[in-house]
PAMAR-226528 format. One record per atom (N, C-alpha, C): y, z, x; residue in one letter. Coordinates in steps of 0.05 Angstrom, whole numbers, padded with zeros to 5 digits, always signed. Layout:
<nodes>
YZXA/...
</nodes>
This chain:
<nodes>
-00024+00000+00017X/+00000+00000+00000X/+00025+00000+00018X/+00045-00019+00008X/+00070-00020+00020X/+00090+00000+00014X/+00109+00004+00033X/+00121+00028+00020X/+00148+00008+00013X/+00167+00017-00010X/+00192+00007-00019X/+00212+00022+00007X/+00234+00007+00014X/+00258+00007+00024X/+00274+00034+00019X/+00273+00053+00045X/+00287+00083+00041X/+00309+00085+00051X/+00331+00088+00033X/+00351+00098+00053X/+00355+00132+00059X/+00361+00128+00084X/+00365+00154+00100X/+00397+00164+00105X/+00403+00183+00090X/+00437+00185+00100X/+00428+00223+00120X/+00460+00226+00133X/+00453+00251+00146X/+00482+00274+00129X/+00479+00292+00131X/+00499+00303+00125X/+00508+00331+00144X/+00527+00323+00152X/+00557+00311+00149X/+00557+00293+00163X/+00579+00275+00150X/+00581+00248+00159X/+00580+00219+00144X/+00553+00224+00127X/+00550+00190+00116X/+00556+00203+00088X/+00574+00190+00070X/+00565+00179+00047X/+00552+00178+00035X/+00543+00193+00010X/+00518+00190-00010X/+00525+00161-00018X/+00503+00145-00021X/+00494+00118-00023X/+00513+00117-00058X/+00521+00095-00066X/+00531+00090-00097X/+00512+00084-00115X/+00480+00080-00100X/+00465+00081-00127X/+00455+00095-00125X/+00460+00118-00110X/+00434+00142-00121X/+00454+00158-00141X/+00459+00152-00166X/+00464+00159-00194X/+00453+00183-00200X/+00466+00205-00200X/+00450+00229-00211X/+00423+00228-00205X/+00413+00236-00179X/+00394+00233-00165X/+00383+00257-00171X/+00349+00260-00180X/+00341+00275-00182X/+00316+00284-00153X/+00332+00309-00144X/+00324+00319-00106X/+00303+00346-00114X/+00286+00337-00082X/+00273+00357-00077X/+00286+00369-00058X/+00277+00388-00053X/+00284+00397-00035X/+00271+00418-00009X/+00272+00423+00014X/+00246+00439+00030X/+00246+00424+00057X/+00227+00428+00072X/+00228+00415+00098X/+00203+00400+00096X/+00180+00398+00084X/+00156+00379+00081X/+00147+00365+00108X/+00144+00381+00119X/+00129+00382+00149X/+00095+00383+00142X/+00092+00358+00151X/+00061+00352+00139X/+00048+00337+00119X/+00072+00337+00098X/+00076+00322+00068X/+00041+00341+00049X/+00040+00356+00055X/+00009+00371+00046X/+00016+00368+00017X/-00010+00375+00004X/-00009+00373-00026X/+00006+00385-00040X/+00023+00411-00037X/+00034+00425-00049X/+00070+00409-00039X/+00077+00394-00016X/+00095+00381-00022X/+00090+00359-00044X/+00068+00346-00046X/+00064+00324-00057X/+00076+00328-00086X/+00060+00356-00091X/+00062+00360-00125X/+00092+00363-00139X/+00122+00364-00111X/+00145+00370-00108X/+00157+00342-00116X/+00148+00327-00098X/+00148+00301-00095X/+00145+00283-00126X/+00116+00280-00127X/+00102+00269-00150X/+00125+00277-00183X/+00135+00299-00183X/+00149+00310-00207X/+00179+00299-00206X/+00184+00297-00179X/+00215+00290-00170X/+00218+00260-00187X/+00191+00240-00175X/+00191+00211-00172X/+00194+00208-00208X/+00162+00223-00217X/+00168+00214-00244X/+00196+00223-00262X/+00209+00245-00256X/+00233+00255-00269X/+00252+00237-00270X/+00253+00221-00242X/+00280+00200-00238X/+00269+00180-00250X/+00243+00176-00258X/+00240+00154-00276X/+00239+00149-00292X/+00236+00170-00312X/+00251+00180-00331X/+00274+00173-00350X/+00295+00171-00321X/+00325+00184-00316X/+00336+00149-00310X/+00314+00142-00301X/+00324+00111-00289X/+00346+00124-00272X/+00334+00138-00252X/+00356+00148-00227X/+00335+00142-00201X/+00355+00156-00182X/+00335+00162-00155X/+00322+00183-00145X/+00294+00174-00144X/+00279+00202-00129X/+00294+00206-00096X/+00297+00233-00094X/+00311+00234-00063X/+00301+00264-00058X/+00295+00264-00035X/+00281+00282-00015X/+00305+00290-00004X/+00310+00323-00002X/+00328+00337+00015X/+00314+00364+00035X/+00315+00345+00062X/+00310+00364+00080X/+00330+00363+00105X/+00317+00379+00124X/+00339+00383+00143X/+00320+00377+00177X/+00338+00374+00197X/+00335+00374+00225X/+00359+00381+00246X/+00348+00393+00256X/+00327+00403+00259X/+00302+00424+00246X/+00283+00428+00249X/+00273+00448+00229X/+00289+00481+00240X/+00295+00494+00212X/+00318+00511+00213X/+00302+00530+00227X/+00277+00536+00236X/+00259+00552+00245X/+00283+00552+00286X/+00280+00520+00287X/+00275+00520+00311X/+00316+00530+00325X/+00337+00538+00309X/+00366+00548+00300X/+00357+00568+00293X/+00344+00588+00274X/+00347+00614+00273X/+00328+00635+00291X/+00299+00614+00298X/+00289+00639+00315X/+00263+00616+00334X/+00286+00597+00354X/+00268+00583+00363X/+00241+00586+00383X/+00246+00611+00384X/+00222+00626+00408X/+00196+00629+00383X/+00199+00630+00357X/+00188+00627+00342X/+00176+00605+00323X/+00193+00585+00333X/+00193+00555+00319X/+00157+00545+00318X/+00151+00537+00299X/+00123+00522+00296X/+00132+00489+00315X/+00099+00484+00319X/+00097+00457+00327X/+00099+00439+00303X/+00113+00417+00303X/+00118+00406+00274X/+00091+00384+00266X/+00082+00376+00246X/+00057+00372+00239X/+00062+00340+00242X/+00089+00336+00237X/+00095+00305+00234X/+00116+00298+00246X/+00114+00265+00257X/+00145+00264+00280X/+00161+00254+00251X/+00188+00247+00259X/+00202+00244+00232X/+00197+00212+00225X/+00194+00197+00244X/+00178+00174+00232X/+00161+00179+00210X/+00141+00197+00221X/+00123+00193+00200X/+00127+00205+00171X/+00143+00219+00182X/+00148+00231+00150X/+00162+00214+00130X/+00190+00207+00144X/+00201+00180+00126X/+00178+00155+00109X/+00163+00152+00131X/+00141+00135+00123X/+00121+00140+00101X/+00108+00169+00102X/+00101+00190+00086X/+00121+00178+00054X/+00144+00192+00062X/+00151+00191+00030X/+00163+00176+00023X/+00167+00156+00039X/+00172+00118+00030X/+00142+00115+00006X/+00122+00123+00022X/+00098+00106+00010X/+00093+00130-00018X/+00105+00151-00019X/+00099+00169-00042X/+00116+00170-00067X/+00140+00137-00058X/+00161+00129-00083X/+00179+00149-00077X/+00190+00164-00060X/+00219+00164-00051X/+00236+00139-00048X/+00261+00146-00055X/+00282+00115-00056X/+00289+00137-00030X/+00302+00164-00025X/+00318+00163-00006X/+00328+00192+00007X/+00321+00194+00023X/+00326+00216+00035X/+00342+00222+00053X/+00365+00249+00044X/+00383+00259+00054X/+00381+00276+00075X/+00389+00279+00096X/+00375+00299+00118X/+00405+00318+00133X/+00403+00338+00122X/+00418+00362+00130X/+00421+00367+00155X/+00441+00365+00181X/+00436+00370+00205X/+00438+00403+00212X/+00416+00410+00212X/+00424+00447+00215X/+00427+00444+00234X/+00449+00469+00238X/+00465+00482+00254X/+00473+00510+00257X/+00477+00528+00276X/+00479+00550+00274X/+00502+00554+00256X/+00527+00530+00258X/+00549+00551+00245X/+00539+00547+00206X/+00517+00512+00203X/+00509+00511+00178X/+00487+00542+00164X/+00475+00552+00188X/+00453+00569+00182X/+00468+00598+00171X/+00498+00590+00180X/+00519+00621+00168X/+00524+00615+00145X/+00524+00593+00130X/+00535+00591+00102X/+00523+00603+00082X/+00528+00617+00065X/+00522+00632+00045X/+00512+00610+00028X/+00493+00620+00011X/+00471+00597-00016X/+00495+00585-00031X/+00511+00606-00038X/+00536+00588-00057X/+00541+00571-00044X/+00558+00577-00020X/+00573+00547+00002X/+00552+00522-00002X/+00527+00535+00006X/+00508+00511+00016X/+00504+00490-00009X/+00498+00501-00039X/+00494+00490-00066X/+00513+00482-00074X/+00551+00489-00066X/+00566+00471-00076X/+00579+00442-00053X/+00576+00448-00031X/+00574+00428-00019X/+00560+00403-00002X/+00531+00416-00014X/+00510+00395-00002X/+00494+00385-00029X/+00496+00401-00049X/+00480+00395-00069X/+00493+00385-00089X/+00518+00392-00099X/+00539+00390-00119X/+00559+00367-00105X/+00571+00374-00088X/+00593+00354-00079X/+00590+00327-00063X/+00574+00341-00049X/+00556+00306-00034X/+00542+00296-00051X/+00512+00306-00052X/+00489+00293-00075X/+00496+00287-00097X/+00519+00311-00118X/+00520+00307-00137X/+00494+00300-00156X/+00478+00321-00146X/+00443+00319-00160X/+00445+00330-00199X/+00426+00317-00210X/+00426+00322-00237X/+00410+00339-00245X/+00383+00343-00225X/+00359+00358-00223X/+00354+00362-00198X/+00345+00391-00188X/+00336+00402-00169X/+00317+00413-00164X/+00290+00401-00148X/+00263+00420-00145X/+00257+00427-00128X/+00254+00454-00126X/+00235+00458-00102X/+00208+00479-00106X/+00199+00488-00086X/+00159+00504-00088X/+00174+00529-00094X/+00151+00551-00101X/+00167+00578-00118X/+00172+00597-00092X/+00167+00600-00071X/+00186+00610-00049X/+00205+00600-00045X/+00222+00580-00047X/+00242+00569-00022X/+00261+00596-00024X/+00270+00598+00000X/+00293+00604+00002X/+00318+00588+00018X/+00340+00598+00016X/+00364+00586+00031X/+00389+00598+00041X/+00404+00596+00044X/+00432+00599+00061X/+00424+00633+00075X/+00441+00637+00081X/+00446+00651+00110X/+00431+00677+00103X/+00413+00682+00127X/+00393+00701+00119X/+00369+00697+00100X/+00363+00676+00090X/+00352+00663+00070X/+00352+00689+00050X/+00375+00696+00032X/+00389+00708+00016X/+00392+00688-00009X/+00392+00670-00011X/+00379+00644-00036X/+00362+00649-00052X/+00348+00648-00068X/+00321+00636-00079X/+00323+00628-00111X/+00301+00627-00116X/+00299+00612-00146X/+00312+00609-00163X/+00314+00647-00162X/+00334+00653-00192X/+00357+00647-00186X/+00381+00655-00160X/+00399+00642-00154X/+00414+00612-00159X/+00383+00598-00147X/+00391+00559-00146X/+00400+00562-00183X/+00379+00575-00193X/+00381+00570-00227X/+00405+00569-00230X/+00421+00600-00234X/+00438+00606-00240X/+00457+00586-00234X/+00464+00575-00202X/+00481+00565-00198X/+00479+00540-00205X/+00462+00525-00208X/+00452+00504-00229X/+00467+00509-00257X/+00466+00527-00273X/+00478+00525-00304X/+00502+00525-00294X/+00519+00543-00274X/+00550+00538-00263X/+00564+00504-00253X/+00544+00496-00249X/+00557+00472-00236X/+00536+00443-00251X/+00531+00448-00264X/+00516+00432-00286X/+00491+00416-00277X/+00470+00435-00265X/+00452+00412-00251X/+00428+00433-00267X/+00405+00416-00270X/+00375+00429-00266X/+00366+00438-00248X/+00351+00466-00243X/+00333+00476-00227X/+00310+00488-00231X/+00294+00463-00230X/+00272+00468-00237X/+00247+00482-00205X/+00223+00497-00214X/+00210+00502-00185X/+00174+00498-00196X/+00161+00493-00170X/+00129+00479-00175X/+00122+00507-00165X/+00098+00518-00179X/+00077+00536-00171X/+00062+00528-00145X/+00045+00548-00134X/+00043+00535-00110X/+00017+00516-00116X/+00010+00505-00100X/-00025+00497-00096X/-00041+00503-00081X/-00060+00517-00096X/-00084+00529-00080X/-00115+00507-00079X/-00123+00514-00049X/-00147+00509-00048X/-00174+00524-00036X/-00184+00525-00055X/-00209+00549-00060X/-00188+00572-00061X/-00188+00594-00047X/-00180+00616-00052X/-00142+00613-00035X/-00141+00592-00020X/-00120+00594-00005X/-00102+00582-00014X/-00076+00588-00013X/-00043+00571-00017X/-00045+00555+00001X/-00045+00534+00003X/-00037+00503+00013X/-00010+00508+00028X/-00004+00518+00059X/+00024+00515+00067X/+00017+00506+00088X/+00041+00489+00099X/+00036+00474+00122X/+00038+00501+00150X/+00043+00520+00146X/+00028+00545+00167X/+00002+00542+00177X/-00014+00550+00147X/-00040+00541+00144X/-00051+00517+00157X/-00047+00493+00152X/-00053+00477+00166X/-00050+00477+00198X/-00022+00475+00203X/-00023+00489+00229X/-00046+00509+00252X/-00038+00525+00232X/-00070+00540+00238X/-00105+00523+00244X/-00107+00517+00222X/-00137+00499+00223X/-00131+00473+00244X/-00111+00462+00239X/-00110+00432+00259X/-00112+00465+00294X/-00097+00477+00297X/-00099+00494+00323X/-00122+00504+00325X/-00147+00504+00311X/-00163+00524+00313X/-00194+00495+00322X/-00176+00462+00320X/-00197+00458+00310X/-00219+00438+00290X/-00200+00456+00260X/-00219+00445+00234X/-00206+00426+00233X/-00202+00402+00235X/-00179+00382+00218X/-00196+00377+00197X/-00225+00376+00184X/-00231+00363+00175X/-00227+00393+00154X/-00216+00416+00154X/-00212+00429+00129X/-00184+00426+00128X/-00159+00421+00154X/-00141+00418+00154X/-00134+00392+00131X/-00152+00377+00131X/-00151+00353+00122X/-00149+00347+00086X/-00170+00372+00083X/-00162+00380+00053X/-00140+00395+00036X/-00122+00403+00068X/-00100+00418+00047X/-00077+00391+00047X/-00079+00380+00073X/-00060+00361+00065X/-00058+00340+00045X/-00091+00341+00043X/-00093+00311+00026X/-00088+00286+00041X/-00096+00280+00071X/-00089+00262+00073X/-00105+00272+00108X/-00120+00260+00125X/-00126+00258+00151X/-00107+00272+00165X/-00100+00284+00193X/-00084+00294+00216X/-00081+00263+00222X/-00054+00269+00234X/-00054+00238+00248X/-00042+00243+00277X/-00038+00228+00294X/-00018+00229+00310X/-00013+00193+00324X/+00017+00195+00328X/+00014+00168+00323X/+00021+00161+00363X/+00027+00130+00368X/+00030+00127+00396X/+00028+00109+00408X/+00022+00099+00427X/+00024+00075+00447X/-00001+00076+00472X/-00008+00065+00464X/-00030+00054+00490X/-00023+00056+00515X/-00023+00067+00534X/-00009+00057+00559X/-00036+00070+00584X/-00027+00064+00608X/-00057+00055+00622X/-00064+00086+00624X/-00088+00093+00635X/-00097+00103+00650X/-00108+00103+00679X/-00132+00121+00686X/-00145+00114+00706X/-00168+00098+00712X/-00177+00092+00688X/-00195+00070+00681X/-00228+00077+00691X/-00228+00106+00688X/-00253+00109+00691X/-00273+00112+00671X/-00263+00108+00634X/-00277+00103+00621X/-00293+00077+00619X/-00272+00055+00622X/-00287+00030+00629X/-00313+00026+00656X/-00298+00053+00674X/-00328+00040+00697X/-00348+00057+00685X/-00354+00082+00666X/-00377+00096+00664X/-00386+00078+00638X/-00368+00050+00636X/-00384+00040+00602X/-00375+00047+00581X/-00363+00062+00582X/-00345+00064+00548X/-00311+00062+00563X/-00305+00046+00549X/-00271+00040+00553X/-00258+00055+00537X/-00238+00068+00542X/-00226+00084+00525X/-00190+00079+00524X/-00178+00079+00501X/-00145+00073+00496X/-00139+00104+00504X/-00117+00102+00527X/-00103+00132+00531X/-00078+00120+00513X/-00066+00148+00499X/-00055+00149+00476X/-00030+00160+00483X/-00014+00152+00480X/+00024+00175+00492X/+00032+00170+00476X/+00037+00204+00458X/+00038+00210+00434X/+00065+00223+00428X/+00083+00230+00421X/+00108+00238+00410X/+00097+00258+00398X/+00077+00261+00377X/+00069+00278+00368X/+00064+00314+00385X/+00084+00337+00362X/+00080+00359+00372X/+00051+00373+00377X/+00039+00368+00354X/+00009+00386+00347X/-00014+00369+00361X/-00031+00375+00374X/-00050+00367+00388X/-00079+00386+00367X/-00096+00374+00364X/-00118+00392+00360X/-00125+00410+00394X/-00142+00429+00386X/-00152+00439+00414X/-00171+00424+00437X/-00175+00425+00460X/-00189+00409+00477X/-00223+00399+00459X/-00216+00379+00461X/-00257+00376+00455X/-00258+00342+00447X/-00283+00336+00434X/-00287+00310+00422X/-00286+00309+00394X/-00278+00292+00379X/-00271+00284+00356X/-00277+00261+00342X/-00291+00260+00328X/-00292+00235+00302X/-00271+00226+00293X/-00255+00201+00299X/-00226+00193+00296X/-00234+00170+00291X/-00209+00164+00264X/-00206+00131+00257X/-00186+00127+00276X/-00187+00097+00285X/-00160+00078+00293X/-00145+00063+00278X/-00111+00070+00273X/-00102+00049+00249X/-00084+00030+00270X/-00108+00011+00276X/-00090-00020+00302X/-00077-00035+00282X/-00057-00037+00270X/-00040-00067+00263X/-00059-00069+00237X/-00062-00049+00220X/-00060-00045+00196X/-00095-00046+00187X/-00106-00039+00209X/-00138-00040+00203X/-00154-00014+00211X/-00174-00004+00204X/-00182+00014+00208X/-00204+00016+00222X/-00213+00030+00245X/-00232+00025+00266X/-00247+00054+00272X/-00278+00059+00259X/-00284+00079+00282X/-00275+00084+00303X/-00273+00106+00315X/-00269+00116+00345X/-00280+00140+00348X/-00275+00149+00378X/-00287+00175+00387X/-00271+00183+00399X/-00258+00202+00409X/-00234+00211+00420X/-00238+00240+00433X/-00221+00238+00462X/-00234+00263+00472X/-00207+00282+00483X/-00190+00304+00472X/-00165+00312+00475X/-00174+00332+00498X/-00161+00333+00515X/-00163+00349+00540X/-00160+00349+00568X/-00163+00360+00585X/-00160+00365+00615X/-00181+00344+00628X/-00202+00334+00614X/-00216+00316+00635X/-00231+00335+00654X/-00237+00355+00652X/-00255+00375+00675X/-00272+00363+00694X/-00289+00346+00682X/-00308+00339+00706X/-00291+00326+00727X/-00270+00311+00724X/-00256+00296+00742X/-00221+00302+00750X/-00222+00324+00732X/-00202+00337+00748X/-00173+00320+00723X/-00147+00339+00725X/-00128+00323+00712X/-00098+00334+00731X/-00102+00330+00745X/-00079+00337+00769X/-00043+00343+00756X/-00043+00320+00730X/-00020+00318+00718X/-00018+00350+00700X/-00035+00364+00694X/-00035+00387+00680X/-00031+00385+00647X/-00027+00359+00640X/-00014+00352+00610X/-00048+00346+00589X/-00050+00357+00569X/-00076+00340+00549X/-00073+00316+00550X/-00096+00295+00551X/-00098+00268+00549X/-00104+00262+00530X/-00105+00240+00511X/-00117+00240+00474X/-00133+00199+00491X/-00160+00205+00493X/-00167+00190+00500X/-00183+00170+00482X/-00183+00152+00470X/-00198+00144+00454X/-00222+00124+00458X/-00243+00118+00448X/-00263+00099+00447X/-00277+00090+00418X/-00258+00053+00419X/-00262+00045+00395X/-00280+00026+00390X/-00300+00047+00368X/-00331+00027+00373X/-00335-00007+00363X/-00345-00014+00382X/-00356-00053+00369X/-00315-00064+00367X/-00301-00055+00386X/-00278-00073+00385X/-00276-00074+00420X/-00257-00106+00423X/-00260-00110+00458X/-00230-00120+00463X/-00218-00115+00442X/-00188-00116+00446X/-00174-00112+00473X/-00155-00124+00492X/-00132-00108+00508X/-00124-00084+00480X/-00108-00067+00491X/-00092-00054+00472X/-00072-00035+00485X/-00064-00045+00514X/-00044-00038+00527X/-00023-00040+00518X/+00002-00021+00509X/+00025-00035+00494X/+00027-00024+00469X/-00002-00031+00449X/+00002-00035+00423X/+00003-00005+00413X/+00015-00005+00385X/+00017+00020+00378X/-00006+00035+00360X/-00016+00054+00351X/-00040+00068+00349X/-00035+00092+00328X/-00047+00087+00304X/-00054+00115+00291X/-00076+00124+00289X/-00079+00154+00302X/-00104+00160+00308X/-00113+00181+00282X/-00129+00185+00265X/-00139+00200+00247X/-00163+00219+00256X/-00155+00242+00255X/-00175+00265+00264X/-00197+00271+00235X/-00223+00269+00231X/-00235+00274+00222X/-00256+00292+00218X/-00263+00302+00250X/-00283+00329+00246X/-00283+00328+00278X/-00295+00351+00289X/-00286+00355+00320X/-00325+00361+00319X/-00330+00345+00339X/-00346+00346+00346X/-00369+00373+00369X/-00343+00371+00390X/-00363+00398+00410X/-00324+00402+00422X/-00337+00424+00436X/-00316+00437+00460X/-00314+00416+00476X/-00286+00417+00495X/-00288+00398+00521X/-00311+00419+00542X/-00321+00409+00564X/-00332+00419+00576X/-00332+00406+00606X/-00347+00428+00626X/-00344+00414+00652X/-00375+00406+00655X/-00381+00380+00669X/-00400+00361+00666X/-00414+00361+00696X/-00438+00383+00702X/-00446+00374+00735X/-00435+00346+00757X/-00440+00327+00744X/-00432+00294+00750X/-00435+00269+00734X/-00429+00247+00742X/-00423+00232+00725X/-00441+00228+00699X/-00474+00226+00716X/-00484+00221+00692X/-00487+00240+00674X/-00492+00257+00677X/-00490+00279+00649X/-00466+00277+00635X/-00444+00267+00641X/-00424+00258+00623X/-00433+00240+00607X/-00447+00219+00624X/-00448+00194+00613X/-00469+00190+00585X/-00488+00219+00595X/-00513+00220+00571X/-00500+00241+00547X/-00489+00251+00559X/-00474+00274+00537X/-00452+00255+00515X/-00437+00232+00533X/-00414+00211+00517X/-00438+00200+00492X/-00460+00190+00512X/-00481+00173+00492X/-00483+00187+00464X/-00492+00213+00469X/-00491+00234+00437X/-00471+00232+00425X/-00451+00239+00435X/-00431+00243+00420X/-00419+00220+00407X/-00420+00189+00417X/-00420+00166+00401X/-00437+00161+00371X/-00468+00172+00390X/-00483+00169+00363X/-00479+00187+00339X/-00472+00219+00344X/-00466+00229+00322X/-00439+00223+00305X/-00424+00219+00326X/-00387+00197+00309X/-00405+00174+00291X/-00426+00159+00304X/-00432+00134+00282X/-00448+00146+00264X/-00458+00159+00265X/-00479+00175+00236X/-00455+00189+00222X/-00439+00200+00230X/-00415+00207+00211X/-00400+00180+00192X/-00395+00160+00212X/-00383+00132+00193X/-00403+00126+00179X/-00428+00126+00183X/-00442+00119+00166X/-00449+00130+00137X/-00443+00148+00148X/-00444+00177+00108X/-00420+00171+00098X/-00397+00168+00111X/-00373+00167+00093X/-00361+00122+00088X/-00383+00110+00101X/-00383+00091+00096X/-00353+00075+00098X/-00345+00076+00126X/-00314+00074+00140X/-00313+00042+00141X/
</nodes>
């Protein structure tokens, strides 16, 4: 699916667009786009359609985590590419992006609701999840946006959260499981694979001499899963490719550079793919990285670990 044409304004500075008409906004930071943004999302899109208005996404950047207590700041789950892309393809027309700032993080919920929400946006409807909070001290929340909603004539409406099995769906959570690991439970809160996206660029080319060639991956992306092997799709130029992928130090042979490598091996393709760009999809983590006596016990240990990645494509029929 194609995504429709987003416009991106920043504030302060640009101009609310002349057709976003009583735009009905979400609002939050949707780091990850997980199901419980979705359900934010999904209500926004149909409301403005409704309304014959525009769905518009209101978040901010930096993430306000990384301005009020950056020694504390999370790794972010998505580069902002992908997120724009994210909620292009989820029927966003357009998203406004708040530049936080320390002297923005002083403004009181009133300041913030009459001049980012009221006087810029000029929003008709406002949603957000039943925590948010906002302005200085995150001293904001629900009942507040309401209130100041009937003052200045807008809707404020808020989504319950979404749970799966026993847990709330927050991109923390996820966080957690993609760090620990699980993507493939990480994968159910998002509703949607881990990704990380990137560029091919060389290596040392010692996958090709042990027989499996592998794409080294230079990634923008914050969140890494932990060191080990992985069941990973490849999304090359809009197609989808088994792979096997191995995030880590490289032990048996040493990684001098000190940085994780995201190494990939994409089965039954003989492509160059130096250059090209790469979405990699985490699916289930296979074993720990480990240190390997010598080559060949790598080489018999790689062999397993291919065959159990292809008995996996084969159950979910990729």
């Amino acid at each position: 699916m194609s995504a429709l044409p987003l416009d991106v304004v920043h504030f302060p500075g640009d101009p609310r667009p002349a057709e976003w008409r009583q735009p009905v906004v979400a609002v939050g930071n949707f780091d990850g786009l997980h199901r419980g943004h979705m359900k934010i999302v999904d209500r926004v899109c149909r409301q403005a359609a409704e309304r014959a208005t525009t769905p518009v996404v209101l978040t901010f950047d930096p993430h306000p985590a990384r301005v009020i207590r950056p020694d504390k700041a999370p790794p972010l789950l998505m580069t902002r590419a992908q997120k724009l892309e994210a909620l292009a393809l989820a029927g966003v027309r357009g998203v406004a992006v708040v530049r936080f700032t320390p002297d923005l993080a002083a403004w009181s919920p009133e300041a913030f609701v009459q001049e980012v929400i009221v006087e810029w946006l000029r929003a008709a409807e406002v949603w957000v999840g039943a925590n948010f909070l906002f302005g200085h001290d995150r001293a904001g929340n629900f009942s507040l946006l309401r209130t100041l909603g009937a003052h200045w004539g807008f809707r404020a409406e808020k989504i319950d959260p979404v749970r799966y099995k026993e847990f709330v769906v927050s991109s923390t959570r996820v966080r957690r499981l993609i760090g620990e690991g699980r993507v493939d439970e990480a994968a159910a809160l998002l509703g949607h694979h881990y990704s990380v996206d990137g560029v091919v660029v060389h290596g040392d080319g010692r996958g090709k001499a042990l027989g499996v060639p592998t794409a080294n991956l230079d990634t923008d992306n914050e969140l890494l899963p932990p060191d080990g092997v992985y069941a990973t799709v490849a999304g090359i130029d809009g197609v989808l490719h088994a792979s096997i992928t191995n995030v880590g130090m490289r032990p048996t042979f040493g990684n001098p550079g000190g940085r994780p490598t995201v190494e990939s091996h994409v089965f039954d393709f003989a492509r160059d793919l130096y250059g090209v760009s790469v979405r990699l999809m985490f699916l289930q983590r296979l074993r720990e990285e480990r240190t390997f006596p010598d080559a060949d016990a790598l080489v018999e240990q790689i062999a397993t670990d291919c065959r159990r990645a292809r008995q996996l494509f084969d159950a979910i029929s990729l």
